[in-house]
C-alpha positions as CSV (number, residue, x, y, z in Angstrom):
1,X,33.4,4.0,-26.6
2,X,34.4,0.9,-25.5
3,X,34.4,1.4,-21.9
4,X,31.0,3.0,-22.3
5,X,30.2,-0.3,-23.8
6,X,32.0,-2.3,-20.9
7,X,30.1,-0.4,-18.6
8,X,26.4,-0.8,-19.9
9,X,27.2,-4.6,-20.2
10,X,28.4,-4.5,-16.7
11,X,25.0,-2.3,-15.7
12,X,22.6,-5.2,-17.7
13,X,24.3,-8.0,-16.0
14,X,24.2,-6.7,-12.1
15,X,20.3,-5.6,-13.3
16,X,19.4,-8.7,-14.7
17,X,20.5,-10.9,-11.6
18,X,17.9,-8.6,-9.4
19,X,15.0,-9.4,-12.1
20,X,16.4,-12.9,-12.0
21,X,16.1,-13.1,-8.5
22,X,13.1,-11.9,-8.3
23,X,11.4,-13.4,-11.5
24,X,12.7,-16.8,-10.9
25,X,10.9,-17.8,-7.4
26,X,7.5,-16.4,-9.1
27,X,8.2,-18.5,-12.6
28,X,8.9,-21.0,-10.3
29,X,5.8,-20.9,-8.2
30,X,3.8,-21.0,-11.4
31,X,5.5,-24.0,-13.0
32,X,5.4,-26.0,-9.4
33,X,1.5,-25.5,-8.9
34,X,-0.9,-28.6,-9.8
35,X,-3.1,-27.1,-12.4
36,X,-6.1,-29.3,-11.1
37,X,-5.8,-27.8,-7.4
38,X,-5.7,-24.5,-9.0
39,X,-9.1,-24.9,-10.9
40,X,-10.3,-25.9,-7.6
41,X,-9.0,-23.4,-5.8
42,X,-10.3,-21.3,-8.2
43,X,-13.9,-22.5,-7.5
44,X,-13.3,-22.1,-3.5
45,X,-15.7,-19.7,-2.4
46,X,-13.8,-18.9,0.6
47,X,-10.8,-18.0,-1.2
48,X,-12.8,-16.0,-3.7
49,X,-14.2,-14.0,-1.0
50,X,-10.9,-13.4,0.8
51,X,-9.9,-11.8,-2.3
52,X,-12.5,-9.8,-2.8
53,X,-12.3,-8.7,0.6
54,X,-8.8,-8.3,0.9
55,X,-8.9,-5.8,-2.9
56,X,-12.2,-3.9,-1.4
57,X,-10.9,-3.0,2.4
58,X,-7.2,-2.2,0.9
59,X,-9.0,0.1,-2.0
60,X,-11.3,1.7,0.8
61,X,-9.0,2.3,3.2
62,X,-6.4,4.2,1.0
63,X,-8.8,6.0,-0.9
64,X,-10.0,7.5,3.3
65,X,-6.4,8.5,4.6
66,X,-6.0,9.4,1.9
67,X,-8.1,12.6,2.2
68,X,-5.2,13.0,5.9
69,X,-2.4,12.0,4.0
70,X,-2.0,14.3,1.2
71,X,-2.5,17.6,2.9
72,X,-0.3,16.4,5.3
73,X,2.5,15.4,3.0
74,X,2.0,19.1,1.3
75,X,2.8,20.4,5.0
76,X,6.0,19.1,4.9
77,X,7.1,19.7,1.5
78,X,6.2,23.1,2.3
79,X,6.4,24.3,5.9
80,X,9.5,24.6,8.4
81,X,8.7,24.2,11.5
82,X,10.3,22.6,14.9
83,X,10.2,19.1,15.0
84,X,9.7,18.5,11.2
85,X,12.7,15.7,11.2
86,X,10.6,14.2,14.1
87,X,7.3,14.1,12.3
88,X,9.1,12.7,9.5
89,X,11.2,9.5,11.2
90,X,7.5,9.2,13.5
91,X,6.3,8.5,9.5
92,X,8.9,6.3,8.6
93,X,8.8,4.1,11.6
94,X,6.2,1.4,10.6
95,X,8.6,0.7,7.6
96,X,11.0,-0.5,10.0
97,X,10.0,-1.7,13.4
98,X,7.9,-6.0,13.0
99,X,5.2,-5.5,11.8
100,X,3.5,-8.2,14.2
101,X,4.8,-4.8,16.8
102,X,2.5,-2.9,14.2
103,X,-0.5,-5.0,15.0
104,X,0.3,-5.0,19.0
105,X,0.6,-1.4,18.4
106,X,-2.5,-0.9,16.4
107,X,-4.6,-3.1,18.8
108,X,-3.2,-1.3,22.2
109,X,-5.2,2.1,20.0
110,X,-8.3,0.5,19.3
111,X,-9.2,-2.1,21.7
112,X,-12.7,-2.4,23.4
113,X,-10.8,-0.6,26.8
114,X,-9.4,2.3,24.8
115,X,-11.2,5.6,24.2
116,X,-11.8,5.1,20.9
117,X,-12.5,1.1,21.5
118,X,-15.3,2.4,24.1
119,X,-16.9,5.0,21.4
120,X,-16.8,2.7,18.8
121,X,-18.9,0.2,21.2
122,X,-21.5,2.5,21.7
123,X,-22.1,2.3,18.4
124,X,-21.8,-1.5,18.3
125,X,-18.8,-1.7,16.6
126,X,-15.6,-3.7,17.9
127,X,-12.7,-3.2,15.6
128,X,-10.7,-6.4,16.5
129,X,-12.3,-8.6,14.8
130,X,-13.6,-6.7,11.9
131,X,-13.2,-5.0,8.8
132,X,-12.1,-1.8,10.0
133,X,-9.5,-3.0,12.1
134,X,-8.3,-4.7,9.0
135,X,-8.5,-1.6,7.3
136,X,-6.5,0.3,10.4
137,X,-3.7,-2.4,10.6
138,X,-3.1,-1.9,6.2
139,X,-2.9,1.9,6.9
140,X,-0.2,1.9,9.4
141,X,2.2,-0.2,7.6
142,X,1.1,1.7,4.2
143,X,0.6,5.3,4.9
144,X,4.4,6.3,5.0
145,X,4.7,4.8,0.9
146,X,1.7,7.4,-0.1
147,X,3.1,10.1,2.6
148,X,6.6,10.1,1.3
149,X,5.7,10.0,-2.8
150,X,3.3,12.8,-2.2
151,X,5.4,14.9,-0.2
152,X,8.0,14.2,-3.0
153,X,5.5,15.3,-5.7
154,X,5.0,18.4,-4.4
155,X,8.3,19.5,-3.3
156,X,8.4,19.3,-7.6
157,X,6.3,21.9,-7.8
158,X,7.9,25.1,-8.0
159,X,7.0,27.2,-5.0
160,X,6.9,30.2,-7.5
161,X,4.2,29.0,-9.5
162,X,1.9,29.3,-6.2
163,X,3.4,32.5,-5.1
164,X,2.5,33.8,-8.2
165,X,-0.9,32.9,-8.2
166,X,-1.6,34.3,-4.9
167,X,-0.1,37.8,-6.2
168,X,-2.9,37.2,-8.9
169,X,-5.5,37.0,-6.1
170,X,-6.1,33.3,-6.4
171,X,-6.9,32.0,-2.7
172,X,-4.6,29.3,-1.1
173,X,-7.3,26.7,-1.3
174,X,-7.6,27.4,-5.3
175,X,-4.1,27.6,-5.7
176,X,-3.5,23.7,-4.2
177,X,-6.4,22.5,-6.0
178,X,-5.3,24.3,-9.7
179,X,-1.7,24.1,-9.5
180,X,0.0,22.2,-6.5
181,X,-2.5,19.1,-6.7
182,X,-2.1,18.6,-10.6
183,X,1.6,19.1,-10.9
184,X,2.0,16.6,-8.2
185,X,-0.4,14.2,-9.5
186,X,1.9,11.5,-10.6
187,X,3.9,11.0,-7.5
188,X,0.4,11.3,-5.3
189,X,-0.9,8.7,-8.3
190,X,2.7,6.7,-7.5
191,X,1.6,6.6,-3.7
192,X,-1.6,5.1,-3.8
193,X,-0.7,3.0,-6.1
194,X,1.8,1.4,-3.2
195,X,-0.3,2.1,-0.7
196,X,-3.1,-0.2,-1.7
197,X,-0.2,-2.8,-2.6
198,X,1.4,-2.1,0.7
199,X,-1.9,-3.2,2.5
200,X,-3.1,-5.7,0.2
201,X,-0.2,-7.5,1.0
202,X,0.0,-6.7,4.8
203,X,-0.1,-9.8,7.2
204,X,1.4,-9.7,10.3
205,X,-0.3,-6.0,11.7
206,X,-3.7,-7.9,10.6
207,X,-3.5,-11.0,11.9
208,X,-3.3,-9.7,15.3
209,X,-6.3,-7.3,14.6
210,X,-8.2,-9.9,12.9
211,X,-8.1,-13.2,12.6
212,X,-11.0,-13.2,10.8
213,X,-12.8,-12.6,8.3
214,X,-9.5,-13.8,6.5
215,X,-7.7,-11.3,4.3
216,X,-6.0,-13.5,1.9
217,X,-2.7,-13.4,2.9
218,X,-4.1,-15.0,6.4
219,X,-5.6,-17.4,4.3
220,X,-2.6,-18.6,2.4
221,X,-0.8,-18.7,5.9
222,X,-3.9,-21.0,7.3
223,X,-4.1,-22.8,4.5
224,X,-0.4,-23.7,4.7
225,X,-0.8,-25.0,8.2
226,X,-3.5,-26.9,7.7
227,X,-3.5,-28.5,4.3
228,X,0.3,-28.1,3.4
229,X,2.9,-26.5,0.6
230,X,0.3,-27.5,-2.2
231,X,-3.2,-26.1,-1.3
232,X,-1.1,-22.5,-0.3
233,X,0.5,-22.3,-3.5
234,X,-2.5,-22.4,-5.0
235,X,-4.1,-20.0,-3.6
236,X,-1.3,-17.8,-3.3
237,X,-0.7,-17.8,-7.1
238,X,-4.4,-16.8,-7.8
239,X,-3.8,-14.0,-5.6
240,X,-0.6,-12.8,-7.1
241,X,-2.4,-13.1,-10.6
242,X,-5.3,-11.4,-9.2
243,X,-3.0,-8.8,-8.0
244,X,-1.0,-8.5,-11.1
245,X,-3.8,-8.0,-13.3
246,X,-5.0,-5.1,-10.8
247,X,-1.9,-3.3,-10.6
248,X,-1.5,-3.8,-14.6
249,X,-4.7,-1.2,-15.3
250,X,-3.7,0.6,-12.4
251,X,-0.4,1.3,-14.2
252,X,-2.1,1.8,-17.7
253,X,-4.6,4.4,-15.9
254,X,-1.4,5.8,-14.1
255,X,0.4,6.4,-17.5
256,X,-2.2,7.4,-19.4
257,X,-2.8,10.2,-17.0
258,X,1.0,11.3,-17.4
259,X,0.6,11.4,-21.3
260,X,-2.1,14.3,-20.7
């Protein structure tokens, strides 16, 4: 009993210098920032808008690949094949390689000189420069967070369960929507979840994409070089309040989903 008890005290004290470290430079951040620059911060339409557009193009573009990245992830939790371990680092590499090689990378696929640059000029679109190629540089540093949870969800799932429902006559597209999707939910709920936070929160892919129209991250960074240390922490506080808030009712949704 008394080791047990050594040993939990041991576990709380290595666990509460992680939260420590990483509560203290946030507590700090708030306690440091000039409450009168943060009202006006607050009243800054341009950081308002960066916000806004930062929450919206991160929500969108999860929400999209979404619709790619799940039945993808149930491919691999499913299917042996040649190559899988491949597919799977070729996933797992925008975790690790700069992300400023994320952008470059990104901006080599969907420049005006590229096939996809040229067919999205007939339609007078330019990605650099613009929304979408905000939203393409958020996906490719995200999409491995919502690939991997999903793929985790529904390696979960009991493969018997489906087989059985097929011997029942149920079709292979009923059988992922009634039983594979919903017993997988939570880790797929997980994933988007980091996903959007991934992106949100994505800087150097985008600012090689787009400059502008400022994501807020770009703006705390120009902000900082122009104005100094006291007009970014203002802004970035707002956004990681902003943020927190979100991801609070995103959790509360999450959970209350789990409960049914």
């Amino acid at each position: 009993m008394k080791e047990k008890n050594t040993f939990n005290l041991l576990l709380i004290f290595l666990g509460g210098v992680v939260l420590l470290f990483i509560f203290a430079p946030l507590a700090n951040l708030y306690l440091d920032t000039s409450k009168t620059e943060l009202f006006e911060s607050a009243r800054d339409s341009e950081v308002i808008d960066s916000i806004f557009l930062t929450l919206k193009i991160s929500f969108f573009t999860t929400l999209l690949f979404a619709l790619f990245a799940i039945p993808l992830s149930y491919l691999l939790a499913r299917k042996k094949f040649t190559g899988k371990s491949i597919v799977q680092g070729i996933i797992d590499l925008p975790i690790v390689i700069p992300h400023s090689a994320a952008g470059i990378a990104v901006l080599g696929f969907v420049s005006r000189d590229t096939f996809l640059g040229k067919f999205a000029g007939e339609l007078g679109i330019n990605f650099v420069g613009h929304p979408i190629g905000i939203g393409f540089a958020m996906a490719f540093v995200s999409l491995p967070f919502l690939i991997n949870s999903a793929r985790d969800g529904f390696i979960a799932v009991p493969e018997q369960l489906e087989k059985t429902a097929y011997s029942l006559g149920a079709s292979y597209v009923r059988t992922f929507f009634t039983i594979s999707l919903p017993l997988a939910h939570k880790s797929i709920i997980t994933g988007l979840i980091l996903m959007f936070a991934r992106g949100m929160s994505e800087f150097g892919a985008v600012i090689i994409l787009a400059y502008h129209p400022m994501v807020t991250p770009i703006l705390i960074y120009e902000r900082f070089t122009s104005y100094g240390l006291e007009n970014a922490k203002t802004i970035s506080v707002i956004f990681i309040s902003v943020s927190m808030v979100f991801f609070i009712i995103l959790r509360i949704i999450s959970s209350k989903n789990e409960k049914k």
